[in-house]
C-alpha atoms as one frame of an Amber mdcrd trajectory, in Angstrom:
protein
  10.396  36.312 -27.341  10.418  32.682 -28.915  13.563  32.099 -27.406  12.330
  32.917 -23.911   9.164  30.737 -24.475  11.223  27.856 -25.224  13.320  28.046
 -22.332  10.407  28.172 -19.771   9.488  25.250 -21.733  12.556  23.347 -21.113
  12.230  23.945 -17.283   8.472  23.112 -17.601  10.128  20.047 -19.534  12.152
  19.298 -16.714   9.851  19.282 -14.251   7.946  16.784 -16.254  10.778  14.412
 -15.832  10.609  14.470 -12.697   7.066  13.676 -12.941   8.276  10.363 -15.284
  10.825   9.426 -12.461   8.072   9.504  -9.448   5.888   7.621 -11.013   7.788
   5.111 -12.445   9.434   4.569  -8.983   6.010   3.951  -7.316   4.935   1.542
 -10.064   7.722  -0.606 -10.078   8.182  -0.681  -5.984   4.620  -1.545  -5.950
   4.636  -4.396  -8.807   8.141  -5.388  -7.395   7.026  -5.999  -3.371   3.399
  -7.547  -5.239   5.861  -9.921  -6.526   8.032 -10.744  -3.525   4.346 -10.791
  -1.807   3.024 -13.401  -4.281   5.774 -16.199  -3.938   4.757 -16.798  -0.456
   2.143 -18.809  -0.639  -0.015 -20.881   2.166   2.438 -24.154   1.646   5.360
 -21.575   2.845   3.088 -21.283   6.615   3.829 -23.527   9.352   0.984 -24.521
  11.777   1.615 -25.205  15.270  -0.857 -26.274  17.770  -1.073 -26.447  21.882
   1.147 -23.326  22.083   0.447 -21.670  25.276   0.913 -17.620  25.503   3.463
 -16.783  28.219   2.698 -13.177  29.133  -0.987 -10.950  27.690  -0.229  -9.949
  24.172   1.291  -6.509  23.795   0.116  -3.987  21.330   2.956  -1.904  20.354
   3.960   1.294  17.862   6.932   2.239  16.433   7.087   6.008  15.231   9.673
   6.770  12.309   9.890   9.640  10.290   7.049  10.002   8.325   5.258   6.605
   9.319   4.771   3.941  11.866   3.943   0.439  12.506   1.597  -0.851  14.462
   1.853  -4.556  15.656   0.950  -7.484  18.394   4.011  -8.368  20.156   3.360
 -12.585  21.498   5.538 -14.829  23.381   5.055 -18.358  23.908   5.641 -20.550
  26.353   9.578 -22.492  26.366  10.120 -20.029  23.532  12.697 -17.248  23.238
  11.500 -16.483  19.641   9.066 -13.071  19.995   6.147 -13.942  17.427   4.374
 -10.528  15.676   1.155 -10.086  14.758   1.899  -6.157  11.853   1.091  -5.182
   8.721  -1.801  -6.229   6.932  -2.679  -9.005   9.191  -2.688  -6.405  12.211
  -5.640  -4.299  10.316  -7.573  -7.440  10.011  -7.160  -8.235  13.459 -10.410
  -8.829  15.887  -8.678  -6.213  18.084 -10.763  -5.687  21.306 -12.663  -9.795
  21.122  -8.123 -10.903  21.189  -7.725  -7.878  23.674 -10.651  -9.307  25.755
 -10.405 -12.716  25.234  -6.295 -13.916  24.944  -5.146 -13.832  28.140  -1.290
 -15.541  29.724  -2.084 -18.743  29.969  -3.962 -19.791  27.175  -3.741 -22.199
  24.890  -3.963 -21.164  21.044  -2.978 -22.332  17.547  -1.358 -20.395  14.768
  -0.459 -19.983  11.207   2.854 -18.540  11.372   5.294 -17.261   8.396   9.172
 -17.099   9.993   8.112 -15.006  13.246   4.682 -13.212  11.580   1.499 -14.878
  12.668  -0.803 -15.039   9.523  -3.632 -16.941  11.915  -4.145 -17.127  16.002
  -7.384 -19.034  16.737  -8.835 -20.348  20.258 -11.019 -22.998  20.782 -11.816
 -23.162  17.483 -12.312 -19.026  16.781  -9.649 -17.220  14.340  -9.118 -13.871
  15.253  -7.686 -13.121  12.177  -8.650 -12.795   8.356  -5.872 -13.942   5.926
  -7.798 -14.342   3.125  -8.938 -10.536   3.505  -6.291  -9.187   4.111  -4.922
 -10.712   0.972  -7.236  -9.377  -1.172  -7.126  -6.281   0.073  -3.166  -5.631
  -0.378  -4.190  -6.549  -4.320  -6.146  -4.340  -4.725  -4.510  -1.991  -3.089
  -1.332  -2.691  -5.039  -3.758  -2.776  -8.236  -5.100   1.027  -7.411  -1.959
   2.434  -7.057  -0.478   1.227 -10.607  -3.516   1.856 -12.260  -3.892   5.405
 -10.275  -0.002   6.582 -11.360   0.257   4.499 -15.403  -1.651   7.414 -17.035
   0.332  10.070 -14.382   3.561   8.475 -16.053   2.042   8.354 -20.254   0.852
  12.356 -19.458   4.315  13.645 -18.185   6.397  10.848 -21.087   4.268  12.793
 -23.837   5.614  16.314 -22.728   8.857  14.986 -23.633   8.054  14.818 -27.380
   7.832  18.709 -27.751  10.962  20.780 -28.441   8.397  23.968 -28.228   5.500
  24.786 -25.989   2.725  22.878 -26.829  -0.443  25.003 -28.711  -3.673  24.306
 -30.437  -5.706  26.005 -32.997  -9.255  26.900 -31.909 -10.939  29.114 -34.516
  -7.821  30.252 -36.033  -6.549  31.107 -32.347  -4.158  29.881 -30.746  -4.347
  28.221 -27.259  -1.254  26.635 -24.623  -1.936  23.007 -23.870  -1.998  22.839
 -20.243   0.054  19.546 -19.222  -0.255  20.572 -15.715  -4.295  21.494 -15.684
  -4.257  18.233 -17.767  -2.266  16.222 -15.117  -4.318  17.503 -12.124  -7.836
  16.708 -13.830  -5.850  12.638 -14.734  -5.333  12.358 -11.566  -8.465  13.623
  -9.646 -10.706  11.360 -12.025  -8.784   8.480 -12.251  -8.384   8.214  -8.532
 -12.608   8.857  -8.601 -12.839   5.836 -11.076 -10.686   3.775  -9.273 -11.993
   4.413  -5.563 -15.780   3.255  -7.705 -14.773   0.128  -8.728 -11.912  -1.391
  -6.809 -12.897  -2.454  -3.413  -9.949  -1.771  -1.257  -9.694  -0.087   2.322
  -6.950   2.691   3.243  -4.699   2.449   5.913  -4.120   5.201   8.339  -2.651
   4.834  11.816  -2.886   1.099  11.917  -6.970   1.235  11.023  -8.668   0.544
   7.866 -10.747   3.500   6.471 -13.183   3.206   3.980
């Protein structure tokens, strides 16, 4: 009967490790892009004034498999270079005022990075938010690696038992629940964090709070 107990273990164990892998692969892509994200900084943009829009702004999706991108599709003037408005930037856009309001023909300024546009403004109005959407991707990036570090320490501490876990309870004997435990982590921490870092989710190229 032992015997069989500790094999279910070792497949419980195993599963566990795949628990260590996950989460460890979405800390380290998340701290790794935060990184990438980080060395550009505002002395990396070029501004460029008088640039006149050759055709109305296009607001495009791309569908993949599981996700898609959302994004402002701009050509200037004497340009073959398409400019993109995507990503953060695009949620922080002043979507239906730029609909309205940026027409062929105009003349605006920009903020670009390569072909990205970080800022568009006319006459003076920005109709994006750069600092925003900065902060937000932070603490985005911040939830997620705080949301998945105790995920990662719960599954690493199943590793340190060659038998199934117990504890003694008034001379009983109870199973220690990793999974219960795991599930219960995650729903709090995910409570705590959603209380106290302010950060907006993405879903379908909108912010929801």
């Amino acid at each position: 009967m032992t015997d069989f107990l500790d094999e279910n273990w070792k497949k419980t164990k195993k599963k566990f490790i795949s628990g260590i892998l996950f989460s460890a692969f979405i800390i380290f892509i998340t701290i790794f892009f935060q990184s990438l994200k980080s060395e550009i900084s505002e002395k990396d943009f070029v501004k460029e004034d008088h640039k006149i829009i050759e055709t109305k702004p296009i607001f495009k999706v791309d569908y993949y498999a599981e996700t898609s991108d959302y994004y402002v599709e701009i050509h200037f003037k004497n340009e073959k270079k398409k400019y993109i408005i995507t990503g953060n930037e695009y949620n922080y856009l002043k979507k239906e005022e730029f609909e309205n309001e940026i027409n062929a023909g105009d003349t605006v300024s920009i903020f670009r990075f390569d072909n990205e546009i970080i800022s568009i403004s006319k006459k003076g109005k920005d109709y994006l938010n750069y600092l925003k959407s900065t902060e937000n991707r932070k603490n985005t990036d911040i939830f997620i690696v705080l949301l998945f570090t105790p995920i990662l320490f719960i599954c690493i501490i199943t590793q340190f038992f060659k038998r199934k876990p117990t504890i003694k309870i008034n001379n009983k004997l109870y199973e220690i629940k990793f999974d219960l435990i795991l599930m219960i982590t995650f729903i709090i921490t995910f409570i705590i964090l959603k209380l106290n870092i302010d950060f907006e989710f993405i879903i379908d190229g909108n912010f929801n709070k």
